[in-house]
OpenMM code with the backbone's topology and positions (N, CA, C; nanometers):
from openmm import Vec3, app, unit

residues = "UNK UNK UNK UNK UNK UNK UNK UNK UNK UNK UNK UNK UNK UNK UNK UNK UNK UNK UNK UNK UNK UNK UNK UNK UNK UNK UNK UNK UNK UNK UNK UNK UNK UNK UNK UNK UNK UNK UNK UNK UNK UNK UNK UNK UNK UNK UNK UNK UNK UNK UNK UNK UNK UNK UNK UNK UNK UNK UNK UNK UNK UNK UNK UNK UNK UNK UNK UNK UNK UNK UNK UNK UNK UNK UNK UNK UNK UNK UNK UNK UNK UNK UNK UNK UNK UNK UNK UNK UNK UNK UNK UNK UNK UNK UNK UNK UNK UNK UNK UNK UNK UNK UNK UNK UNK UNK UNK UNK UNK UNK UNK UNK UNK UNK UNK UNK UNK UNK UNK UNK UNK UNK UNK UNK UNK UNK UNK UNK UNK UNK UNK UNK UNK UNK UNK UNK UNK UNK UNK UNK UNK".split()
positions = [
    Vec3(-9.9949, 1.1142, -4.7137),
    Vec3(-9.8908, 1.0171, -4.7127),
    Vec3(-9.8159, 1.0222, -4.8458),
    Vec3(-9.7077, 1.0513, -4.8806),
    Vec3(-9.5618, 1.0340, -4.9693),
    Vec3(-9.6086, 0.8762, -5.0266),
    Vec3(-9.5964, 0.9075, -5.1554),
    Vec3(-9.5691, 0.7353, -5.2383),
    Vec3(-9.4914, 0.7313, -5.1875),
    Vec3(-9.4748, 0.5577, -5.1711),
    Vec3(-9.3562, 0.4990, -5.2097),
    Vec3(-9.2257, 0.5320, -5.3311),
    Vec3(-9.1215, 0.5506, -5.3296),
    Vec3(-9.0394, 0.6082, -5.4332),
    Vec3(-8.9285, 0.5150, -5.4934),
    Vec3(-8.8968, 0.3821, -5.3620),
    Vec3(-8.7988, 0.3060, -5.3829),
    Vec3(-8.6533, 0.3778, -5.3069),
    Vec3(-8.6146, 0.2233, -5.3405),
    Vec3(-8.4772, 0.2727, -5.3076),
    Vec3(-8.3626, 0.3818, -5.3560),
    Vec3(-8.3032, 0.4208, -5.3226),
    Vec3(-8.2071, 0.4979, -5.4026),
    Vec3(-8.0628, 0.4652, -5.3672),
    Vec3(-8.0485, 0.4620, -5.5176),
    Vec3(-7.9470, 0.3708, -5.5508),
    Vec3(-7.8253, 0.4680, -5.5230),
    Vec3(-7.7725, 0.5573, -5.5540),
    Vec3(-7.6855, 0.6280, -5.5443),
    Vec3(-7.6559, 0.6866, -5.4187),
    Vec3(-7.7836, 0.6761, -5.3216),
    Vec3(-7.7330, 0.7315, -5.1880),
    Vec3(-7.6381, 0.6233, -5.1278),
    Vec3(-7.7275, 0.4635, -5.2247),
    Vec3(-7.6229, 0.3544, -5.1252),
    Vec3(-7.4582, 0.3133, -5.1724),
    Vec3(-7.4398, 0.3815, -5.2431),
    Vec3(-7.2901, 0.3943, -5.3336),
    Vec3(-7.2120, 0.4553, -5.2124),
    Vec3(-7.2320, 0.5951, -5.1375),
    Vec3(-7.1776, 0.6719, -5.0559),
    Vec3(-7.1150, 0.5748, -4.9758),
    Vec3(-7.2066, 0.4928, -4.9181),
    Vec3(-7.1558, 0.4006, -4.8300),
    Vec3(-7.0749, 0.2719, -4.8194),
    Vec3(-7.1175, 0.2362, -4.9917),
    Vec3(-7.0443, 0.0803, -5.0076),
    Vec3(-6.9673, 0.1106, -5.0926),
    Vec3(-6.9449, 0.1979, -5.1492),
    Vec3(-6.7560, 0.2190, -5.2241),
    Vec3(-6.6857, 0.2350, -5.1376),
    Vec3(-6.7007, 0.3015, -5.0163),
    Vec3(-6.5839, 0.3242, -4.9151),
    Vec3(-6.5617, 0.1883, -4.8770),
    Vec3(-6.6764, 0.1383, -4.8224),
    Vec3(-6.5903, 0.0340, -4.7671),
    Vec3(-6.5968, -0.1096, -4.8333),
    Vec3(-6.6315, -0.1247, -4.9599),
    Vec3(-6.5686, -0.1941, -5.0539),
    Vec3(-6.3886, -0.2008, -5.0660),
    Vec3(-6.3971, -0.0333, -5.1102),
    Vec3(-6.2487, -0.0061, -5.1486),
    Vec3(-6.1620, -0.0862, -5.0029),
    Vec3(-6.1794, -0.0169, -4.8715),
    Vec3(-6.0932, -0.0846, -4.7779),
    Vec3(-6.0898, -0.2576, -4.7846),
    Vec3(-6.1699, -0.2955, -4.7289),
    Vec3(-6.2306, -0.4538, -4.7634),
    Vec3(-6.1049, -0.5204, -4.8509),
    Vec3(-6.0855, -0.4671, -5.0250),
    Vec3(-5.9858, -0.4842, -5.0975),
    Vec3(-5.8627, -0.4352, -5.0778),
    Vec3(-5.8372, -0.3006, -5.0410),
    Vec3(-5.6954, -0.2992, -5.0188),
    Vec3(-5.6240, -0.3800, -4.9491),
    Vec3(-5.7415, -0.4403, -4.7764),
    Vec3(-5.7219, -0.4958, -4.7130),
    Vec3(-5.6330, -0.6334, -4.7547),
    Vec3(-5.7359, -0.7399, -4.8998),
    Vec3(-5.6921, -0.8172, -4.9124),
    Vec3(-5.5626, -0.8588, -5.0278),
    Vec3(-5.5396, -0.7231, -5.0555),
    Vec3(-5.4648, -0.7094, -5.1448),
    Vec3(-5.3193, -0.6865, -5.0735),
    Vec3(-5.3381, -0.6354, -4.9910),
    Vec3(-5.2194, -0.5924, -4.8961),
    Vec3(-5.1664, -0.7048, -4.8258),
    Vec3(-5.2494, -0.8132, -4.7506),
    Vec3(-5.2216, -0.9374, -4.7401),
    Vec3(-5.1840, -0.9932, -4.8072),
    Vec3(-5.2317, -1.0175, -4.9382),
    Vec3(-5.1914, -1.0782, -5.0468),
    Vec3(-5.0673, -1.0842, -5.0867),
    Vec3(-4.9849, -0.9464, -5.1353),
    Vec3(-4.9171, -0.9349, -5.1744),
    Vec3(-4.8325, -0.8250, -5.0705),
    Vec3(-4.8259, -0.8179, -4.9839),
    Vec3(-4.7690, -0.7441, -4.8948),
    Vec3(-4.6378, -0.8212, -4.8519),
    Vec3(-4.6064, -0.9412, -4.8662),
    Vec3(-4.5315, -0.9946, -4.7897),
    Vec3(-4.3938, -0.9757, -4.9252),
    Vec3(-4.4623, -0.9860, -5.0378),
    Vec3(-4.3901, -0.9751, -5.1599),
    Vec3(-4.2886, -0.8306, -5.1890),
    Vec3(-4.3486, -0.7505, -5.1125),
    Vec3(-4.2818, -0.6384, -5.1278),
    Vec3(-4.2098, -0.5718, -4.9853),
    Vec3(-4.1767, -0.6972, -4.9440),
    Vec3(-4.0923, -0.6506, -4.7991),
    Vec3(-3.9569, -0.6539, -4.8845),
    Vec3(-3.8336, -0.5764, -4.8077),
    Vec3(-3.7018, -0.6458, -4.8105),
    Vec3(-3.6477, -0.7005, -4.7573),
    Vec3(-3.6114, -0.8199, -4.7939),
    Vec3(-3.5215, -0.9199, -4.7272),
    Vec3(-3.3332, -0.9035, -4.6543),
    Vec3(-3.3164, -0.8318, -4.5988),
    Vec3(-3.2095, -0.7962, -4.5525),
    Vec3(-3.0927, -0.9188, -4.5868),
    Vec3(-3.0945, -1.0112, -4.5454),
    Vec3(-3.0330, -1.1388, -4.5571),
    Vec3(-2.9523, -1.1312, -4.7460),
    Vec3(-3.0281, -1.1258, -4.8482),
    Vec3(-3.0010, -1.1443, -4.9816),
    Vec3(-2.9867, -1.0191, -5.0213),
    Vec3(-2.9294, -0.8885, -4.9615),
    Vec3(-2.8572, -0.7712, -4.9890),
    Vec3(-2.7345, -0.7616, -5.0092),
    Vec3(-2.7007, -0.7082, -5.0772),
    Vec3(-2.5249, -0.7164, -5.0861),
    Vec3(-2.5132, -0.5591, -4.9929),
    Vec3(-2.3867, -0.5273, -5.0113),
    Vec3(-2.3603, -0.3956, -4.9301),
    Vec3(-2.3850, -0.3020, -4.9701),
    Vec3(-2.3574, -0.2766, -5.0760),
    Vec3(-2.4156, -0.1720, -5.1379),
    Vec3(-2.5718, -0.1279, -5.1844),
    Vec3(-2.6571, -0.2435, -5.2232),
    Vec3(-2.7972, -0.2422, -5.1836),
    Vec3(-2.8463, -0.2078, -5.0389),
    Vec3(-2.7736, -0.2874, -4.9338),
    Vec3(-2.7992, -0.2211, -4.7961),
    Vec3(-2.7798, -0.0980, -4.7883),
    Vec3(-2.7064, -0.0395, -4.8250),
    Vec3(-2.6661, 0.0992, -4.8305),
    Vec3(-2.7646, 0.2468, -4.9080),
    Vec3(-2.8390, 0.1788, -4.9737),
    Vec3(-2.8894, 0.2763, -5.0496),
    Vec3(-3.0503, 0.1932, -5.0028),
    Vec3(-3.0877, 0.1019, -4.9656),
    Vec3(-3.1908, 0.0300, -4.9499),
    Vec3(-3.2444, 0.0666, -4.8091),
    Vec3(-3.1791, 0.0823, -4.7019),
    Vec3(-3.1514, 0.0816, -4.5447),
    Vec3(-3.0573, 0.1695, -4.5129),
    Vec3(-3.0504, 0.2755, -4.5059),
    Vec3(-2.9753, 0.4470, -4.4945),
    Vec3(-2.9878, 0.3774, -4.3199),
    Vec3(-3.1042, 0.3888, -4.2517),
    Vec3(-3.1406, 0.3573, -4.1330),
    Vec3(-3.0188, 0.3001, -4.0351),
    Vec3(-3.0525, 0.1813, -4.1092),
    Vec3(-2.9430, 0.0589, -4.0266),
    Vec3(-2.7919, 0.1201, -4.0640),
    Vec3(-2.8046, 0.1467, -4.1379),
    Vec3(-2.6176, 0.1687, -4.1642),
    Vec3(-2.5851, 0.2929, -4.0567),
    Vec3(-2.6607, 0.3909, -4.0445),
    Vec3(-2.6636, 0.4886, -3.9377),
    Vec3(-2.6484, 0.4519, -3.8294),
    Vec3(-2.7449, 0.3332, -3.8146),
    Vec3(-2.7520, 0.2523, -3.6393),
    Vec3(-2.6009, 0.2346, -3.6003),
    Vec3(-2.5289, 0.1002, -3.7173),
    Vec3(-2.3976, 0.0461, -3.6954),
    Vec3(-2.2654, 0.1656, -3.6926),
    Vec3(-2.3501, 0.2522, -3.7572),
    Vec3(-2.2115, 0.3437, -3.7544),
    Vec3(-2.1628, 0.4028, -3.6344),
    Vec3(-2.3025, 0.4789, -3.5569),
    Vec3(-2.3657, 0.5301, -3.4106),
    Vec3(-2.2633, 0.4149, -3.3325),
    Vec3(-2.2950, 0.3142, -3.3162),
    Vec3(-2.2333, 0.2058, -3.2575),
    Vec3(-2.1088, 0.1706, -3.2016),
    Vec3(-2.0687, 0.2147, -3.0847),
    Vec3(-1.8947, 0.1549, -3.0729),
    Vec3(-1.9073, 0.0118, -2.9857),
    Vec3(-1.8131, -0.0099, -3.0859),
    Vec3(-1.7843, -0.1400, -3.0609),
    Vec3(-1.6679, -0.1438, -2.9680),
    Vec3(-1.7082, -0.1903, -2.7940),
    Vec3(-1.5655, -0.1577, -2.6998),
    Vec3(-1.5787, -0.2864, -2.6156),
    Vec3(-1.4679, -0.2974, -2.5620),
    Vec3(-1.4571, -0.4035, -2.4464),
    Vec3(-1.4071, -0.3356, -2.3048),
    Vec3(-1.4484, -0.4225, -2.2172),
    Vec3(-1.4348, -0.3290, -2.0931),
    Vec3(-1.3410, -0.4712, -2.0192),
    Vec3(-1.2368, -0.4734, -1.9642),
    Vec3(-1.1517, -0.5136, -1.8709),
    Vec3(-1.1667, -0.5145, -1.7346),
    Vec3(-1.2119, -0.5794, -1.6638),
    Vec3(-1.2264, -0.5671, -1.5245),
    Vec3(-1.1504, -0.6247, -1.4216),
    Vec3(-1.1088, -0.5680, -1.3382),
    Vec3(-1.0018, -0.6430, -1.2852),
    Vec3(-1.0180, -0.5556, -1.1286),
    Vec3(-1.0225, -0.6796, -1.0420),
    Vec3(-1.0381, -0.6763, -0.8550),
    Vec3(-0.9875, -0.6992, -0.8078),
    Vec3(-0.9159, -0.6433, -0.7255),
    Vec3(-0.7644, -0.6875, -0.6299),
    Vec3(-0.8567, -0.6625, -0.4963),
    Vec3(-0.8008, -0.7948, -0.4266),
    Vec3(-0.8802, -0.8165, -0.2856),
    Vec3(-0.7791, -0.8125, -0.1744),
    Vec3(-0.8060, -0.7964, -0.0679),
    Vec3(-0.7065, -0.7821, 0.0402),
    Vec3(-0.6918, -0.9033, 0.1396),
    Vec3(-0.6552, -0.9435, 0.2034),
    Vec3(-0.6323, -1.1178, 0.3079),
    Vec3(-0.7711, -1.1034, 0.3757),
    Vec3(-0.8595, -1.0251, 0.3687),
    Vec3(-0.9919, -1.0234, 0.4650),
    Vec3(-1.1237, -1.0413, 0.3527),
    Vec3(-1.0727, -1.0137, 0.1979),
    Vec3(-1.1688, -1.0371, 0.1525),
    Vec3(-1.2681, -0.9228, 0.0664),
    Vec3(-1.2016, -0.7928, 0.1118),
    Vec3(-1.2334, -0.6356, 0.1084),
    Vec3(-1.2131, -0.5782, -0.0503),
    Vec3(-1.2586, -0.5503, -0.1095),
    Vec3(-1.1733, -0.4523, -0.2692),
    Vec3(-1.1005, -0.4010, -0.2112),
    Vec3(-0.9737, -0.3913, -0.2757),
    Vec3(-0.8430, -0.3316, -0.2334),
    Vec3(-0.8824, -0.2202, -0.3881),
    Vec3(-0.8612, -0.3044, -0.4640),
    Vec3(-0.8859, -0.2034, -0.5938),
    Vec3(-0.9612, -0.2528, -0.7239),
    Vec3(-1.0354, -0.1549, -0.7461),
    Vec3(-1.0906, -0.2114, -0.8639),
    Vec3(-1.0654, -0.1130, -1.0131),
    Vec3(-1.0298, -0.2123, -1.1176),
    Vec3(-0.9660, -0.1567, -1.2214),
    Vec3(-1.0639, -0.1487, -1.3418),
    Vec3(-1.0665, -0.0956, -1.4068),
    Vec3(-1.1380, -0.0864, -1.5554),
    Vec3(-1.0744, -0.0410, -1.6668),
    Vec3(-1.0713, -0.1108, -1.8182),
    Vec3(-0.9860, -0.0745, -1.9054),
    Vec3(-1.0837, -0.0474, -1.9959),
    Vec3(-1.1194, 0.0220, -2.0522),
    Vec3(-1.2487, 0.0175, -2.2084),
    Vec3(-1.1259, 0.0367, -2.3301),
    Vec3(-1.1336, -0.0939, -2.3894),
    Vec3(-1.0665, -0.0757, -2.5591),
    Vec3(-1.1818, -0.0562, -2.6661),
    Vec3(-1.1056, -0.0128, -2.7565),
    Vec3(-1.1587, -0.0261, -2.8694),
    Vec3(-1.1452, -0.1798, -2.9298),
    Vec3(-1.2430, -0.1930, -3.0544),
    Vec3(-1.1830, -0.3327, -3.1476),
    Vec3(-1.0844, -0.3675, -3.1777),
    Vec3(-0.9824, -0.3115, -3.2132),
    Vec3(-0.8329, -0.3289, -3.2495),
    Vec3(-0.7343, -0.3686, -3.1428),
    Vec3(-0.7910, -0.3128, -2.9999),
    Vec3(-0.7224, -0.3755, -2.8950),
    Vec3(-0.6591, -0.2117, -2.8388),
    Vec3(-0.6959, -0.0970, -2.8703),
    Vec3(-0.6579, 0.0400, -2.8100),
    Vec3(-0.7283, 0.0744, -2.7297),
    Vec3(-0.6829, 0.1491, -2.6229),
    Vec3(-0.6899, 0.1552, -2.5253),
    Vec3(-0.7644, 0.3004, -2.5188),
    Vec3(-0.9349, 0.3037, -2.4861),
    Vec3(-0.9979, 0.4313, -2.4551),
    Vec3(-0.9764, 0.4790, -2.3654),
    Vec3(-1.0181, 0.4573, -2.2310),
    Vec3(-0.9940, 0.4780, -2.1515),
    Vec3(-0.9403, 0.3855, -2.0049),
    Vec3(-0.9307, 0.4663, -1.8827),
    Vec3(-0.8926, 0.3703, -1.7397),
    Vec3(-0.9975, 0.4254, -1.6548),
    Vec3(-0.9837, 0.3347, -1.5365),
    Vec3(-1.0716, 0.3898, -1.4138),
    Vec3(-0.9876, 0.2771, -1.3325),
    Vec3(-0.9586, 0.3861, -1.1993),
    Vec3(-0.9238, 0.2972, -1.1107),
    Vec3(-0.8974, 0.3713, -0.9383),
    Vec3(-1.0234, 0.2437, -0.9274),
    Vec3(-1.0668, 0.3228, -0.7651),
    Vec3(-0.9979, 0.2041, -0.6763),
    Vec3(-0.9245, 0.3037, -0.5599),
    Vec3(-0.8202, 0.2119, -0.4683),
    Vec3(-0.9298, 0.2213, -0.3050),
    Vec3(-0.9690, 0.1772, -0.2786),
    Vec3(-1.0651, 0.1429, -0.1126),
    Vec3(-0.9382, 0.1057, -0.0227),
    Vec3(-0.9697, 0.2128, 0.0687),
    Vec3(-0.8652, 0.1946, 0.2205),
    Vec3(-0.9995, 0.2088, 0.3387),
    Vec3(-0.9804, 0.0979, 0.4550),
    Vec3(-1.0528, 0.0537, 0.5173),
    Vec3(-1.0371, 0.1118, 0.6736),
    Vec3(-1.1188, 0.1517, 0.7640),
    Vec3(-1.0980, 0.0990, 0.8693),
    Vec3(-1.0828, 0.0066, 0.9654),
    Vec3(-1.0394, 0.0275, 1.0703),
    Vec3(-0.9575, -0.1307, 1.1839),
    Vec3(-1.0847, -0.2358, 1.1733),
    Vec3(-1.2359, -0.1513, 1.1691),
    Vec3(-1.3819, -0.1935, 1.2503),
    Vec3(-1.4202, -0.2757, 1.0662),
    Vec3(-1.3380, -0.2305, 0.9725),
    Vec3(-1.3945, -0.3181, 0.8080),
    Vec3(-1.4456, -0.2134, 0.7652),
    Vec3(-1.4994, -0.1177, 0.7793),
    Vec3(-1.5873, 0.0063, 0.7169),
    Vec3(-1.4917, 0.1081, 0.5995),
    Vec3(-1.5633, 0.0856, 0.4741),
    Vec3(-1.4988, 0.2195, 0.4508),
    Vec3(-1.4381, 0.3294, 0.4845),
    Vec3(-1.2834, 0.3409, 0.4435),
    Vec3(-1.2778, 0.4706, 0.4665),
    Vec3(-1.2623, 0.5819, 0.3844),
    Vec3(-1.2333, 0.5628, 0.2708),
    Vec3(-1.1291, 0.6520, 0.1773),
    Vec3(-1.1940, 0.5775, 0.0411),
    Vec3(-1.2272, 0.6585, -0.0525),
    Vec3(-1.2128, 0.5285, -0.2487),
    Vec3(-1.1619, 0.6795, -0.2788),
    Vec3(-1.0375, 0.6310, -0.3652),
    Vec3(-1.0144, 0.7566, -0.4720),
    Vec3(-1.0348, 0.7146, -0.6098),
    Vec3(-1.0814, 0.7549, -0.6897),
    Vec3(-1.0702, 0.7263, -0.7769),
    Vec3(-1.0551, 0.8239, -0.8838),
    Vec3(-0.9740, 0.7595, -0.9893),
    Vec3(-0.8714, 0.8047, -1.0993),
    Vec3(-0.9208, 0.7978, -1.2264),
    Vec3(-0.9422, 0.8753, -1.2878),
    Vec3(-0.9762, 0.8224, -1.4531),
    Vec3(-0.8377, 0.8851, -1.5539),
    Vec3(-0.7840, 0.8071, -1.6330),
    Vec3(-0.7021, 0.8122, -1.6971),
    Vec3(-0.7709, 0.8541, -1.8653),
    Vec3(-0.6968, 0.8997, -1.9677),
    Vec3(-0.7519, 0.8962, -2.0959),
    Vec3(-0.6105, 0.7869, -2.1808),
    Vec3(-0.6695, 0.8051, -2.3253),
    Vec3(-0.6127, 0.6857, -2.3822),
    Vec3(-0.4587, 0.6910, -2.3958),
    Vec3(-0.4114, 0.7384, -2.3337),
    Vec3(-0.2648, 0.8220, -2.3679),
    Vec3(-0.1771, 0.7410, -2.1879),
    Vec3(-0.2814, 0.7300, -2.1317),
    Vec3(-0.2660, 0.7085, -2.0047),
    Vec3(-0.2675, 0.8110, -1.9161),
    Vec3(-0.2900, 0.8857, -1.9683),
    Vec3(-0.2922, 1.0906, -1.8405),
    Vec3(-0.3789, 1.0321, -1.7570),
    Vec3(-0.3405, 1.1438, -1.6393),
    Vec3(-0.4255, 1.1478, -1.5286),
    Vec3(-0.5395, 1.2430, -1.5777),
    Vec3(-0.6783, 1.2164, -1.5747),
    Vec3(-0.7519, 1.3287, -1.6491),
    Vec3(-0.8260, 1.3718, -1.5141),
    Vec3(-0.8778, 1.3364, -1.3898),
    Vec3(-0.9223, 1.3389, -1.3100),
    Vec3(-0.8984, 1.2788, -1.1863),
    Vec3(-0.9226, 1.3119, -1.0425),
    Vec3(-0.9146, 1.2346, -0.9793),
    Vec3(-0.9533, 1.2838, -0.8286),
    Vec3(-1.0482, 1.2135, -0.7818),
    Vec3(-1.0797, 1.2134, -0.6238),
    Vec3(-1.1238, 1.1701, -0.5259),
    Vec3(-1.0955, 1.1884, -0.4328),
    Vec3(-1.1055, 1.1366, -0.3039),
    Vec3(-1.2743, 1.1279, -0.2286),
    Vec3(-1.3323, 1.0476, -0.2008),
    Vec3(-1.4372, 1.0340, -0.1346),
    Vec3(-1.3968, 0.9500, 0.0057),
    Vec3(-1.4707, 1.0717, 0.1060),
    Vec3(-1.3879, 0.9900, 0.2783),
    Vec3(-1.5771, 0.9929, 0.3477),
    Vec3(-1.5443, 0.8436, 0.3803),
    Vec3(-1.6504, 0.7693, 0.4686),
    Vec3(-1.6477, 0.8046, 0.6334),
    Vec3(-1.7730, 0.8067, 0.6688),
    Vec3(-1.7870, 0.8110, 0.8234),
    Vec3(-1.8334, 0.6766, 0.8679),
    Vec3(-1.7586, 0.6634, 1.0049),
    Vec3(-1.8046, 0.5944, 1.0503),
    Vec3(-1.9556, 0.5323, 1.1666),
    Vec3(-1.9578, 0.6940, 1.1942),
    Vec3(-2.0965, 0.7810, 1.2443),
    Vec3(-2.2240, 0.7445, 1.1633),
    Vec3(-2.2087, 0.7132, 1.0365),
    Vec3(-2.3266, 0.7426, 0.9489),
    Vec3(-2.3618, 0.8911, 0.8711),
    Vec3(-2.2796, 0.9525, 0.9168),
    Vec3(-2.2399, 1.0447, 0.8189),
    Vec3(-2.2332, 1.0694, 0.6913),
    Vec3(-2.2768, 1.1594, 0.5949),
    Vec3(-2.3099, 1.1022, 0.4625),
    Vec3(-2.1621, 1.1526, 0.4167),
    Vec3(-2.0982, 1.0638, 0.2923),
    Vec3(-1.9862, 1.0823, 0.2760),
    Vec3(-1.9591, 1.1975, 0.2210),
    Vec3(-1.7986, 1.2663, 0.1543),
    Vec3(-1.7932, 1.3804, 0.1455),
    Vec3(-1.6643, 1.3930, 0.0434),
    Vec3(-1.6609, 1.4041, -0.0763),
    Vec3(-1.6077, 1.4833, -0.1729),
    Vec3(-1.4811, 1.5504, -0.1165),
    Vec3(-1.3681, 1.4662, -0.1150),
    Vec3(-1.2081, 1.5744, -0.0905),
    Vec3(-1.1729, 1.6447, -0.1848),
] * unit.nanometer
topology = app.Topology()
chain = topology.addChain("A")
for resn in residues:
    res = topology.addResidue(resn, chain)
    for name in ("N", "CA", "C"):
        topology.addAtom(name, app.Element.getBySymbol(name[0]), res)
């Protein structure tokens, strides 16, 4: 039988410096973690700028547009036409879209063409999709 030898002290270091050390970063990071956030709010622009590269990228990426919608209905109740304008902020004009619906006697689709314009007002595109009344899947003029 081996004496007794005791403990050993240095094998138990291996184990309790590691997780000593975490334990503390842990509470240190709590501690003072909140201290070393940035506050976006009390930035001027130019601190945002060199502080947050990120966000300024986001807003730049970003268009800022409005879209115009506008539905013309017929005495039955039907889209006759439906219009779309996308501006920019300033109030310029990106683009159009504008699909005109012609019906049959029975109410059914027959016809949407639709038009896309660019900011100039050109015709940049435009076509015809014709409905069956069969159930027919529709078809690209």
């Amino acid at each position: 039988m081996k004496p007794f030898r005791g403990y050993n002290f240095y094998r138990g270091l291996y184990i309790w410096i590691p997780i000593g050390l975490i334990i503390w970063s842990l509470i240190i990071g709590f501690a003072f973690g909140a201290d070393l956030q940035i506050n976006i709010n009390d930035l001027t622009l130019e601190q945002l700028k060199t502080n947050r590269p990120d966000l300024v990228e986001m807003i730049k990426t970003e268009e800022e547009t409005t879209a115009i919608i506008q539905v013309e209905q017929d005495e039955q109740k039907r889209t006759k036409r439906f219009a779309e304008e996308t501006k920019d902020t300033e109030g310029d004009l990106i683009s159009k879209r504008v699909d005109d619906y012609a019906y049959y006697p029975s109410g059914c689709v027959d016809t949407i063409e639709l038009k896309v314009y660019d900011n100039r007002g050109s015709l940049i595109s435009k076509k015809t999709i014709k409905h069956f009344e069969d159930g027919r899947q529709p078809i690209e003029q």
